[in-house]
PDB file with one MODEL, atoms N, CA, C and O in Angstrom:
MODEL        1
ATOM      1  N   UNK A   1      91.520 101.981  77.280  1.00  0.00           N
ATOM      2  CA  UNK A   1      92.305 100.768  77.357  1.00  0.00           C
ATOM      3  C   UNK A   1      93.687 101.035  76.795  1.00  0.00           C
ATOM      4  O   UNK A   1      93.929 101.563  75.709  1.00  0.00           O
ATOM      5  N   UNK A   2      94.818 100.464  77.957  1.00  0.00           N
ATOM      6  CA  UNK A   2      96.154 100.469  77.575  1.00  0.00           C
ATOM      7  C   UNK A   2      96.826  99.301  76.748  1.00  0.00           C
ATOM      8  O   UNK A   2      97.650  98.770  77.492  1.00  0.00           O
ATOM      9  N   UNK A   3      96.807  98.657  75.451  1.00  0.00           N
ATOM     10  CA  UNK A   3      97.572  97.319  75.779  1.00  0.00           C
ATOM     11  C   UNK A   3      98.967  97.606  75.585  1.00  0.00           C
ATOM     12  O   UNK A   3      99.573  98.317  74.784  1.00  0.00           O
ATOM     13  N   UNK A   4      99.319  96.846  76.554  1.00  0.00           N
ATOM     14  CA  UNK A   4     101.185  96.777  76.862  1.00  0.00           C
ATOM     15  C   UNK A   4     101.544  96.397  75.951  1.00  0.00           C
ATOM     16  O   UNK A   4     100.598  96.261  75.175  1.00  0.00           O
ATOM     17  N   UNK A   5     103.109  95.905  75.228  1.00  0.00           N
ATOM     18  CA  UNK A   5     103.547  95.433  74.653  1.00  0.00           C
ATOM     19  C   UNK A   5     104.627  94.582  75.134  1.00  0.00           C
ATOM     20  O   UNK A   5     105.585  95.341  74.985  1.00  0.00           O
ATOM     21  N   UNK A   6     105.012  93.702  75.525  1.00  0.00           N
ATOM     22  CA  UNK A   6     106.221  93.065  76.290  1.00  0.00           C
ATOM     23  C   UNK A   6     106.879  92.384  75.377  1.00  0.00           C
ATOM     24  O   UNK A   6     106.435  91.527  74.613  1.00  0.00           O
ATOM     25  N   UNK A   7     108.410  92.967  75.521  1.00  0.00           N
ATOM     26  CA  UNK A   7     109.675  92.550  74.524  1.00  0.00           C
ATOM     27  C   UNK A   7     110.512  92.308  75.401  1.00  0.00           C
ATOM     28  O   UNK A   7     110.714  93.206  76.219  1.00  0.00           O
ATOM     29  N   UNK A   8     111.477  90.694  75.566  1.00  0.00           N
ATOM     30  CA  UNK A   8     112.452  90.639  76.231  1.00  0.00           C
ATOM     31  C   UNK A   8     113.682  90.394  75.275  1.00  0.00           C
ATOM     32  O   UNK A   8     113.851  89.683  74.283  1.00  0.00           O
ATOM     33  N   UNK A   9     114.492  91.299  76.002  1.00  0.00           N
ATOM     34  CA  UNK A   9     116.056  91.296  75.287  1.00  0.00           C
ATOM     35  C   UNK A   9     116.936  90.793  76.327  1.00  0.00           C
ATOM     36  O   UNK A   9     116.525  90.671  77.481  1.00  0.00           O
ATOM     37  N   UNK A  10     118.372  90.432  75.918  1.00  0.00           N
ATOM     38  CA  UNK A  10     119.540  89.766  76.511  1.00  0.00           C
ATOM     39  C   UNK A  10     120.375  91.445  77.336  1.00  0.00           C
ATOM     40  O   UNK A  10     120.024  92.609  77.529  1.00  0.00           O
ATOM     41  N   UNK A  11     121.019  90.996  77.468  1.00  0.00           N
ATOM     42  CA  UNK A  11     122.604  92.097  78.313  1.00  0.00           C
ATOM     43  C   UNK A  11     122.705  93.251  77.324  1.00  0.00           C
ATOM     44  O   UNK A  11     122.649  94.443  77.629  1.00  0.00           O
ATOM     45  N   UNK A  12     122.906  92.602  75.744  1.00  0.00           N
ATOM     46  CA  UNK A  12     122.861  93.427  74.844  1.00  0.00           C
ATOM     47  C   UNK A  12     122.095  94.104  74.527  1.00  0.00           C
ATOM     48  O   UNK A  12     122.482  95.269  74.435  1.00  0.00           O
ATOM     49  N   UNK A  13     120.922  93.896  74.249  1.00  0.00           N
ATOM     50  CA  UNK A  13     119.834  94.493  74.190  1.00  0.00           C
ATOM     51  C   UNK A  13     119.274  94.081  72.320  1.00  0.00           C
ATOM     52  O   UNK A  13     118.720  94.664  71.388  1.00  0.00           O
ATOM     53  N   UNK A  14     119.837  92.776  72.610  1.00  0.00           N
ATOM     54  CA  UNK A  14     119.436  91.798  71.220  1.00  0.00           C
ATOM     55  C   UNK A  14     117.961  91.501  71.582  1.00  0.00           C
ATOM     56  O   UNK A  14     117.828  91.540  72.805  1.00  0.00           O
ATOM     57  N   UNK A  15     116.610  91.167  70.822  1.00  0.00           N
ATOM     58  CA  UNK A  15     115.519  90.395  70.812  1.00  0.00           C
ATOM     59  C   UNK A  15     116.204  88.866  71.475  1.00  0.00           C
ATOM     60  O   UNK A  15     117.296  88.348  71.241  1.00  0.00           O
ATOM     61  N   UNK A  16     115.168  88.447  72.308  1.00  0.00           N
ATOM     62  CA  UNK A  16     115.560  87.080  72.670  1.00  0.00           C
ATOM     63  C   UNK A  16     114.344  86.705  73.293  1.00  0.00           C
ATOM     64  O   UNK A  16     113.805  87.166  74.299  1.00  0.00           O
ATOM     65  N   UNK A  17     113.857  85.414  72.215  1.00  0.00           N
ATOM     66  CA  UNK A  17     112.464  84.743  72.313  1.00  0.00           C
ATOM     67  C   UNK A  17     112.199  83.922  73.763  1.00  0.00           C
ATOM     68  O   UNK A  17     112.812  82.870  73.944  1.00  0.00           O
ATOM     69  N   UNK A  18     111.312  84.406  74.746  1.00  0.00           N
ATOM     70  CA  UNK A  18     110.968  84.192  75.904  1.00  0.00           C
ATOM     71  C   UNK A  18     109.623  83.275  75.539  1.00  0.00           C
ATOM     72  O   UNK A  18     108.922  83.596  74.580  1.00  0.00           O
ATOM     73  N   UNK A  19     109.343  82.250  76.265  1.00  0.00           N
ATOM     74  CA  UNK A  19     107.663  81.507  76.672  1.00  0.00           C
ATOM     75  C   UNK A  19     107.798  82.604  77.833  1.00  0.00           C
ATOM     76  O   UNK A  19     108.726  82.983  78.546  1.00  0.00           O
ATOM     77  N   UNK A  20     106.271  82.982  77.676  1.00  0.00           N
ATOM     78  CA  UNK A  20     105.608  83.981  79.208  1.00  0.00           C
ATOM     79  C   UNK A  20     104.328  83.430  78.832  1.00  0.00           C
ATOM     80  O   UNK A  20     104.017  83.177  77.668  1.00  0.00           O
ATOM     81  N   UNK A  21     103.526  83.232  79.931  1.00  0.00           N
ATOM     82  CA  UNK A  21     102.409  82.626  80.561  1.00  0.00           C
ATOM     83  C   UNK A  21     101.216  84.198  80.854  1.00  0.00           C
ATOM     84  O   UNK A  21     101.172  84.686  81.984  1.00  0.00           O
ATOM     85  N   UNK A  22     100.565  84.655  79.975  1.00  0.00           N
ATOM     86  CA  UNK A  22      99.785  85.647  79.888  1.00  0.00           C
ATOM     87  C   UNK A  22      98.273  85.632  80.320  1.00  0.00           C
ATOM     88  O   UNK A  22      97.439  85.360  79.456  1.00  0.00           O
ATOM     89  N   UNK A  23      97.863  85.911  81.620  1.00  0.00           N
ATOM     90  CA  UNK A  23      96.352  85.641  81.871  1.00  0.00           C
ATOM     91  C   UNK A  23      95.864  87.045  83.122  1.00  0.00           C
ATOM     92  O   UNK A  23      96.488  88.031  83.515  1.00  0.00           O
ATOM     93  N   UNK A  24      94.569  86.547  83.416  1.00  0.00           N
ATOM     94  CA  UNK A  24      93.868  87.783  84.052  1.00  0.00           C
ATOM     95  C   UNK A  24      94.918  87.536  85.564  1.00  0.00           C
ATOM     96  O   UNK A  24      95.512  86.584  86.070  1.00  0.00           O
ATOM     97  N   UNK A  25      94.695  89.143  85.912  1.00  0.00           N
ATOM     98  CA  UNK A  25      95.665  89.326  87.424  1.00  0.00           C
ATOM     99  C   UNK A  25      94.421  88.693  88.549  1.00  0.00           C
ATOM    100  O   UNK A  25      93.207  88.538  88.415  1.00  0.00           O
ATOM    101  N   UNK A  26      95.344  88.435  89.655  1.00  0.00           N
ATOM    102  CA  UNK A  26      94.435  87.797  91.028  1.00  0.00           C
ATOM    103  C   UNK A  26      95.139  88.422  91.778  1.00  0.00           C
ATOM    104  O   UNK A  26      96.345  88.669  91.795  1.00  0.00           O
ATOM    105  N   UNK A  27      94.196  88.704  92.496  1.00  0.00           N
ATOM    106  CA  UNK A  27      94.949  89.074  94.218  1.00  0.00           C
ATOM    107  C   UNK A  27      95.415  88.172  94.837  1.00  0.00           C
ATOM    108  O   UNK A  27      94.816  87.133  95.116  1.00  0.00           O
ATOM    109  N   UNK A  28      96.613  88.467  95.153  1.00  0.00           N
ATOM    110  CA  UNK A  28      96.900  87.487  96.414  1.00  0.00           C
ATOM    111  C   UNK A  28      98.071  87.108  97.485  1.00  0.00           C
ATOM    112  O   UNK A  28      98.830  86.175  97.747  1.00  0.00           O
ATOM    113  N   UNK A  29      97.570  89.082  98.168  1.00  0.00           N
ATOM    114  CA  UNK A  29      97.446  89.696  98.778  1.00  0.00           C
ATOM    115  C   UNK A  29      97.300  88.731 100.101  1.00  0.00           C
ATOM    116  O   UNK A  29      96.230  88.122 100.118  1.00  0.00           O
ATOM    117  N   UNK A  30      98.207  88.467 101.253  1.00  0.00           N
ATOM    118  CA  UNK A  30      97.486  87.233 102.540  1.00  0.00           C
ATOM    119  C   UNK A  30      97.539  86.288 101.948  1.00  0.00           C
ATOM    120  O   UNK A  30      97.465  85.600 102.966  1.00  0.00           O
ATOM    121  N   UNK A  31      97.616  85.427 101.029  1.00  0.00           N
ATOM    122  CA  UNK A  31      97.671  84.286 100.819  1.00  0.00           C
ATOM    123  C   UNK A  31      98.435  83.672 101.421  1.00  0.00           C
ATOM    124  O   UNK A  31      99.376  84.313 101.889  1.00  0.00           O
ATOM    125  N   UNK A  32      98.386  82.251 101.667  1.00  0.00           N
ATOM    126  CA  UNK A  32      99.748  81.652 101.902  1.00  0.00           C
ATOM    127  C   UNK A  32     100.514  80.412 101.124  1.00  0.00           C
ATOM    128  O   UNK A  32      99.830  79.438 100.809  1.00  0.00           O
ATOM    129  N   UNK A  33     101.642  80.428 100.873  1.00  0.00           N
ATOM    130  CA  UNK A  33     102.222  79.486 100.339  1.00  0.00           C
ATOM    131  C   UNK A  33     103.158  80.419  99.204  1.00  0.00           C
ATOM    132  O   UNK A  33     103.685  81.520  99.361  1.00  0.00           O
ATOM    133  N   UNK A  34     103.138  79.679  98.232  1.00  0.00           N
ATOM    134  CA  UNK A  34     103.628  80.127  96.872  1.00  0.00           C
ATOM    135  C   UNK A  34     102.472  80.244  95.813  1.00  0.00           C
ATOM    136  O   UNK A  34     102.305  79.419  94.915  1.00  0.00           O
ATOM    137  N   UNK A  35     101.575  81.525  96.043  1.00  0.00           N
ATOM    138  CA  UNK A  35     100.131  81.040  94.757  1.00  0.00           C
ATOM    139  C   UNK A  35     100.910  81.603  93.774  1.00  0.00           C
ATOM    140  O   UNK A  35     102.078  81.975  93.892  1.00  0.00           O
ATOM    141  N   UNK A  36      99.903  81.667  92.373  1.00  0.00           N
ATOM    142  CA  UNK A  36     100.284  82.053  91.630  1.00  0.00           C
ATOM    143  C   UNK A  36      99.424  83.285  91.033  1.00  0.00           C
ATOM    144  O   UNK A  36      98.202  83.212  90.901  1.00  0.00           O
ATOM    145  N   UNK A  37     100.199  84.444  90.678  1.00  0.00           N
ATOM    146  CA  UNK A  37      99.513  85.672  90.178  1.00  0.00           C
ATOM    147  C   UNK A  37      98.612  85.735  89.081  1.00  0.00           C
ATOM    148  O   UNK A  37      97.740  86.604  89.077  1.00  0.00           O
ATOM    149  N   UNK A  38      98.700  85.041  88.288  1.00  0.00           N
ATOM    150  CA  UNK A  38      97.496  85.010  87.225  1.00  0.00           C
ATOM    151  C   UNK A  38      96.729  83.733  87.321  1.00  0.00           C
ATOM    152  O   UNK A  38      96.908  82.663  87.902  1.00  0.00           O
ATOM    153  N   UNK A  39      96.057  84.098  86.749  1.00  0.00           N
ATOM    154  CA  UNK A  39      94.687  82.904  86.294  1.00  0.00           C
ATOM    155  C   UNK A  39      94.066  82.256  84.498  1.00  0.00           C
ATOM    156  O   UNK A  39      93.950  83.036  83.553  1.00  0.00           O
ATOM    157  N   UNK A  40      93.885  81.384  84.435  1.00  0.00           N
ATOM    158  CA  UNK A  40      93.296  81.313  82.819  1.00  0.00           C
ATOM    159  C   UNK A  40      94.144  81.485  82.618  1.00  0.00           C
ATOM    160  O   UNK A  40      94.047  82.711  82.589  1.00  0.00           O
ATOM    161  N   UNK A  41      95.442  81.238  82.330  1.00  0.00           N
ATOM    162  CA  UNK A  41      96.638  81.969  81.658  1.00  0.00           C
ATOM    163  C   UNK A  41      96.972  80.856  79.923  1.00  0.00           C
ATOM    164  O   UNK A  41      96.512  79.739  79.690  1.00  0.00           O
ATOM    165  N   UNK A  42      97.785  81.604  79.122  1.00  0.00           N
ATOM    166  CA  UNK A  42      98.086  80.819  77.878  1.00  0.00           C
ATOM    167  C   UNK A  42      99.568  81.145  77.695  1.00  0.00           C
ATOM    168  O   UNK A  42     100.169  82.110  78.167  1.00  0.00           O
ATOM    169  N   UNK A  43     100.051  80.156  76.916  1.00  0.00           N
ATOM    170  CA  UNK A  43     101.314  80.748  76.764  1.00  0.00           C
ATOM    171  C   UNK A  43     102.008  81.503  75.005  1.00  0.00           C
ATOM    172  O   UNK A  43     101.950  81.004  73.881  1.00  0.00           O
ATOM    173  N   UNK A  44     102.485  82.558  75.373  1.00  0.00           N
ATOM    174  CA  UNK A  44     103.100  82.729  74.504  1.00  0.00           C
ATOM    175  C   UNK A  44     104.143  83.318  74.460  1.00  0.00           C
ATOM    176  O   UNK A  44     104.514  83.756  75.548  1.00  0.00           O
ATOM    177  N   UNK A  45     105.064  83.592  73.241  1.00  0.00           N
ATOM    178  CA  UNK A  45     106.544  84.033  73.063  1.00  0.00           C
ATOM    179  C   UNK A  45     106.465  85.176  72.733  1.00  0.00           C
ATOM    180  O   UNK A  45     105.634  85.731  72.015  1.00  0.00           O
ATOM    181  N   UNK A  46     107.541  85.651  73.375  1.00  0.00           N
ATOM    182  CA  UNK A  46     107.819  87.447  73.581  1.00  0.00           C
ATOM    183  C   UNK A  46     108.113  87.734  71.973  1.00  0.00           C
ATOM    184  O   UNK A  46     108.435  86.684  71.418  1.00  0.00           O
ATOM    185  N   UNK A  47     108.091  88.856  71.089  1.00  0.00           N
ATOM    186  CA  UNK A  47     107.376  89.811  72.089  1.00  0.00           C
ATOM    187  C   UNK A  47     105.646  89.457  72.042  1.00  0.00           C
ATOM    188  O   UNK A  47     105.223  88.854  71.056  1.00  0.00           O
ATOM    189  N   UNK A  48     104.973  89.740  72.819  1.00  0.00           N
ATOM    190  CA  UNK A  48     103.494  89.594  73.277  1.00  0.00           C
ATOM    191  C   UNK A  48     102.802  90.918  73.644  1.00  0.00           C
ATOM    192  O   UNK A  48     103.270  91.957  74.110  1.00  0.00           O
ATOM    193  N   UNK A  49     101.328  90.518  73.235  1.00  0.00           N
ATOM    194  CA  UNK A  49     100.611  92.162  73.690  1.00  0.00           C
ATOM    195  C   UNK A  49      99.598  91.555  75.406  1.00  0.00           C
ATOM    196  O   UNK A  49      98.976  90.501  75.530  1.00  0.00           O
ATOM    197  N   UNK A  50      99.723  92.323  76.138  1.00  0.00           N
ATOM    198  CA  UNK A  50      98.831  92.288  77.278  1.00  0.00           C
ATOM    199  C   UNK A  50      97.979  93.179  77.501  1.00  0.00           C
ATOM    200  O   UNK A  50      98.411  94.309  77.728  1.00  0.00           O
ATOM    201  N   UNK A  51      96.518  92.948  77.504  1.00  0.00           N
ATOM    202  CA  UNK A  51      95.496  93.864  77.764  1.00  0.00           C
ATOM    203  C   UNK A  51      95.282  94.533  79.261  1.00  0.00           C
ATOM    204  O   UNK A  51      95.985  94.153  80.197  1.00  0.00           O
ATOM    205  N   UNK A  52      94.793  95.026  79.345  1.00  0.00           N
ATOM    206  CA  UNK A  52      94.292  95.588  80.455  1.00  0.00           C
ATOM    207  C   UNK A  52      94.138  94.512  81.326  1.00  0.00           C
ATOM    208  O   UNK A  52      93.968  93.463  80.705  1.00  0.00           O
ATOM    209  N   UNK A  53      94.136  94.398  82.428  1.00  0.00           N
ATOM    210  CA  UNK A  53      93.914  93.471  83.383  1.00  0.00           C
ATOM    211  C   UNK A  53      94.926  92.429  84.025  1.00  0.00           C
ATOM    212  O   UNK A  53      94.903  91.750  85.051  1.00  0.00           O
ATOM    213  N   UNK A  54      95.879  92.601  82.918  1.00  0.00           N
ATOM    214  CA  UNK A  54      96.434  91.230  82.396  1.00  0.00           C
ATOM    215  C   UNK A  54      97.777  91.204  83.415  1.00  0.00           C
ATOM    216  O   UNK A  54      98.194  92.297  83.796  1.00  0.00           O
ATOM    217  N   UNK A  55      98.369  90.148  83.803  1.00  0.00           N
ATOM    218  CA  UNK A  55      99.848  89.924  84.017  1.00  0.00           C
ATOM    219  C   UNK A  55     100.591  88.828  83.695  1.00  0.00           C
ATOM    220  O   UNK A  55     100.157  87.677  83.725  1.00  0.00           O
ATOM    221  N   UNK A  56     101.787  89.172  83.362  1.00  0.00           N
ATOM    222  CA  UNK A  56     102.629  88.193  82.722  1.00  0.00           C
ATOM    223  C   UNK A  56     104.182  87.057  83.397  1.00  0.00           C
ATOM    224  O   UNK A  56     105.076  87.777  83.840  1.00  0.00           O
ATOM    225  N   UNK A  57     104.368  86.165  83.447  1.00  0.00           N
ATOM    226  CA  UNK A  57     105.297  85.717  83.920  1.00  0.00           C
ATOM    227  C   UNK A  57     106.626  84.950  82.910  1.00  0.00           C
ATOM    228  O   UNK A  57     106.536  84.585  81.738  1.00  0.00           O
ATOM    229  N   UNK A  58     107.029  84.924  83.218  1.00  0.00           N
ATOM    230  CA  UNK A  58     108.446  83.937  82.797  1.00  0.00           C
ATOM    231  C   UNK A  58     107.521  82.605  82.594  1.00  0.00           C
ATOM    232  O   UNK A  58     106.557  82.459  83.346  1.00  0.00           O
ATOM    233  N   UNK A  59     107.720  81.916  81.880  1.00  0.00           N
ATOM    234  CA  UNK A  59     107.186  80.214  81.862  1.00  0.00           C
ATOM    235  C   UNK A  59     108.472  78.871  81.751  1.00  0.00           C
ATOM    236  O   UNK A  59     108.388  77.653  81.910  1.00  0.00           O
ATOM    237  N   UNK A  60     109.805  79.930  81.351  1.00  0.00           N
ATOM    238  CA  UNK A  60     110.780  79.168  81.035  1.00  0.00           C
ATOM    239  C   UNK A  60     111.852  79.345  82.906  1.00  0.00           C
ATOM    240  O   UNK A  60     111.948  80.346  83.615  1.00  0.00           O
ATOM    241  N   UNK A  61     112.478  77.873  83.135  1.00  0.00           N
ATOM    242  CA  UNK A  61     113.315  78.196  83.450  1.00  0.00           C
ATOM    243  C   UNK A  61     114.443  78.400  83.374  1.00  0.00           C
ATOM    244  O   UNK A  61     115.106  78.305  84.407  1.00  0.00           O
ATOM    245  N   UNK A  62     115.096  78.759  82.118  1.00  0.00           N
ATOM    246  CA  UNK A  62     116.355  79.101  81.655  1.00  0.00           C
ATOM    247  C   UNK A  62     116.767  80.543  81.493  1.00  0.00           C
ATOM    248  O   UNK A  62     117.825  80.792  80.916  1.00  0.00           O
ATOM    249  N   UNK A  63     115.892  81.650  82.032  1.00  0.00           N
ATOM    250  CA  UNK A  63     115.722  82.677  82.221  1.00  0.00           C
ATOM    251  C   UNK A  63     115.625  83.359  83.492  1.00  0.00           C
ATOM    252  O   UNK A  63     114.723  83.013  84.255  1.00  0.00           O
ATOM    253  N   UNK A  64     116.532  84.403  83.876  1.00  0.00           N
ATOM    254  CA  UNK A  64     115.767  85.481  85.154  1.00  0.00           C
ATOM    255  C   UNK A  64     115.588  86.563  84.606  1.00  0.00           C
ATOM    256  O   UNK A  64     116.018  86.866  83.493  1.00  0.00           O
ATOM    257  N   UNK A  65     114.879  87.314  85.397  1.00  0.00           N
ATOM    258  CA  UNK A  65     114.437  89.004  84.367  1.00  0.00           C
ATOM    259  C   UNK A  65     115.481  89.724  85.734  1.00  0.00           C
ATOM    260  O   UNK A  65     115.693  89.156  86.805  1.00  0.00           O
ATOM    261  N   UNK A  66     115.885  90.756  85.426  1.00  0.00           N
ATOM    262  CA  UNK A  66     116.097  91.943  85.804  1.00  0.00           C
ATOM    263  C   UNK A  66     115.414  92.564  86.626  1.00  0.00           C
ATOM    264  O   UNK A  66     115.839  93.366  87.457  1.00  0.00           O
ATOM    265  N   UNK A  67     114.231  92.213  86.437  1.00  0.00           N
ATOM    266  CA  UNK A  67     113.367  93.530  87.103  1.00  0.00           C
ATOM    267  C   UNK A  67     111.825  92.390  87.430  1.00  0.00           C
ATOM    268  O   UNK A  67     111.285  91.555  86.703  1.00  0.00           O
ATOM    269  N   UNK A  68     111.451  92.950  89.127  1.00  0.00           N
ATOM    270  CA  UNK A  68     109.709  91.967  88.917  1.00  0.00           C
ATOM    271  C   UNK A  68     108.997  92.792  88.311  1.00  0.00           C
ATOM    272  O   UNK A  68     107.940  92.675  88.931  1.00  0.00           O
ATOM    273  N   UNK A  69     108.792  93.669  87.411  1.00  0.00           N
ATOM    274  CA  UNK A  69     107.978  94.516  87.045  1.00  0.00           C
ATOM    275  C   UNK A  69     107.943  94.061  85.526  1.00  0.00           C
ATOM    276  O   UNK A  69     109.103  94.206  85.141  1.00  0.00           O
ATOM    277  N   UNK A  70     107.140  93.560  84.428  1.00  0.00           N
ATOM    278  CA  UNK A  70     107.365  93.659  83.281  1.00  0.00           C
ATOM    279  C   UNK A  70     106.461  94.525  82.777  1.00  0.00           C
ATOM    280  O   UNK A  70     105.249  94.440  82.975  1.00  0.00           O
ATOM    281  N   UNK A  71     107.304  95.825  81.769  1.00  0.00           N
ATOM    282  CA  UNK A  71     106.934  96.888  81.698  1.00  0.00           C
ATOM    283  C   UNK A  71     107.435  97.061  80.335  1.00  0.00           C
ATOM    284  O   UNK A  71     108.616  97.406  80.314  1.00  0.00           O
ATOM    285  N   UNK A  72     106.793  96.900  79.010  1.00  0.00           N
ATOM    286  CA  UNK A  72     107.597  96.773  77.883  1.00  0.00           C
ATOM    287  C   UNK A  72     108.766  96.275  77.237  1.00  0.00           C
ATOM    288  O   UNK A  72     108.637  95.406  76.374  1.00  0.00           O
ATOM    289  N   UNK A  73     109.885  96.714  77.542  1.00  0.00           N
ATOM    290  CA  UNK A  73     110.926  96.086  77.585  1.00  0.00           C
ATOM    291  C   UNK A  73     111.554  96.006  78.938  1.00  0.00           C
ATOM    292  O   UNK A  73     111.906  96.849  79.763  1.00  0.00           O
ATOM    293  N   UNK A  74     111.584  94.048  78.855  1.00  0.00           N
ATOM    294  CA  UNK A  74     112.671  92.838  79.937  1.00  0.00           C
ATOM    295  C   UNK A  74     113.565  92.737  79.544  1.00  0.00           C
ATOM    296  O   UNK A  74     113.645  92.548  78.331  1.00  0.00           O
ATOM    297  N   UNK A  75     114.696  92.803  80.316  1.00  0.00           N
ATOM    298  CA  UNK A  75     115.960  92.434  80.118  1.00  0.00           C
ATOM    299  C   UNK A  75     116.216  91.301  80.614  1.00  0.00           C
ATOM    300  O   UNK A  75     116.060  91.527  81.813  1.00  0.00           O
ATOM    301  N   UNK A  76     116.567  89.992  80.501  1.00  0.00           N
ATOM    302  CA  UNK A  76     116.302  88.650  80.659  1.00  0.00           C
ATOM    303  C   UNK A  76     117.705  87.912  80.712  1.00  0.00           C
ATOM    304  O   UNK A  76     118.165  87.619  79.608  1.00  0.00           O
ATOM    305  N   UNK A  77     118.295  87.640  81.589  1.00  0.00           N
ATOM    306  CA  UNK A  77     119.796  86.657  81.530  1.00  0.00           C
ATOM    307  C   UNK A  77     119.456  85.500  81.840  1.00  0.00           C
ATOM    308  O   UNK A  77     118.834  85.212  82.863  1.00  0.00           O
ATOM    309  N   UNK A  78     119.978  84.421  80.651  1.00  0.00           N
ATOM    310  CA  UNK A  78     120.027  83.215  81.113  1.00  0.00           C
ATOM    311  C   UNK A  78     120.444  82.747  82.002  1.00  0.00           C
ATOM    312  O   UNK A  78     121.602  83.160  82.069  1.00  0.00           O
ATOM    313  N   UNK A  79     120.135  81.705  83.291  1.00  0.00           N
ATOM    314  CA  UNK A  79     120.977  81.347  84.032  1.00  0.00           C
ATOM    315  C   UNK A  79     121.856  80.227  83.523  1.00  0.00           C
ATOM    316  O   UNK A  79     121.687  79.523  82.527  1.00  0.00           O
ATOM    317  N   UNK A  80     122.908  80.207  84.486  1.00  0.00           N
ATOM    318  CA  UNK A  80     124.219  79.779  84.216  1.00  0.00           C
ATOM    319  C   UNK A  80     123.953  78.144  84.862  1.00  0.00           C
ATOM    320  O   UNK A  80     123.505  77.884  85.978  1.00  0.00           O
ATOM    321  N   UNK A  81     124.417  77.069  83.690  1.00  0.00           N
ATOM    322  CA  UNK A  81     123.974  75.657  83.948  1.00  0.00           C
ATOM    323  C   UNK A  81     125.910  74.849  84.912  1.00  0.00           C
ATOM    324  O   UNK A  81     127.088  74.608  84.652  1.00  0.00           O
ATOM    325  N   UNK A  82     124.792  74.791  86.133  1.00  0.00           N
ATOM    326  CA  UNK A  82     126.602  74.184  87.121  1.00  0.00           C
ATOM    327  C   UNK A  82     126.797  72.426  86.612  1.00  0.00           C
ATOM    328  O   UNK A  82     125.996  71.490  86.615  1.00  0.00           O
ATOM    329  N   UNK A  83     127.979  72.511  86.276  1.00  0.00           N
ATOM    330  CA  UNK A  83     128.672  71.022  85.627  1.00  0.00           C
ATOM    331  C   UNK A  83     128.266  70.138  86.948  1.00  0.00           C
ATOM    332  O   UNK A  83     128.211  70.442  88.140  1.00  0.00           O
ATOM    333  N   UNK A  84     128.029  69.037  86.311  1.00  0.00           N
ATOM    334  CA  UNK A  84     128.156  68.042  87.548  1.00  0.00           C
ATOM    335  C   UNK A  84     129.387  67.709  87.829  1.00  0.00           C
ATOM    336  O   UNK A  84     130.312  67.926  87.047  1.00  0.00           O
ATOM    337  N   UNK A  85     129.554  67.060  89.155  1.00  0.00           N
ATOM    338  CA  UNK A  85     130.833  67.168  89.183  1.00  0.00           C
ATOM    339  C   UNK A  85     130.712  64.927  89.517  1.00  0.00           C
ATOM    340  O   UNK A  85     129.891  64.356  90.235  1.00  0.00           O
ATOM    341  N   UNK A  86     131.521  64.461  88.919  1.00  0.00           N
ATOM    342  CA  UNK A  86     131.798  62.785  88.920  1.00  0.00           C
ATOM    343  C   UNK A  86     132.922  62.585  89.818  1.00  0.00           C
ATOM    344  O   UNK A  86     133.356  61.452  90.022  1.00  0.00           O
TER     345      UNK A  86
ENDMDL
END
């Protein structure tokens, strides 16, 4: 058994506390729609350990990652909030 460790950092490569949604992987592989990759999932804040089996997502939307792969260290940019305009 491998457990991962997942740490997301900013541009800089500062710690920056992420919610990620951590549960067992599903196939789904042919599906249709928008499913979702894990199952049973819980949430917690980076950094987080993932066991074997396991996959992890973003839970926040004030965040995009860099990369679809989370693989120890995420690099994570906030997205940018557009003014309303009156």
């Amino acid at each position: 058994m491998k457990p991962k460790l997942v740490m997301t950092v900013d541009e800089n490569l500062k710690p920056t506390p992420v919610q990620l949604m951590i549960g067992q992987a599903v196939d789904i592989v042919g599906q249709t729609g928008n499913p979702r990759a894990i199952s049973g999932f819980q949430t917690h804040t980076s950094p987080a350990v993932i066991n074997t089996g396991e996959r992890c997502e973003i839970n926040e939307d004030e965040y995009n990652s860099y990369s679809d792969v989370f693989e120890n260290i995420v690099i994570v940019k906030e997205k940018e909030r557009k003014l309303e305009e009156k």
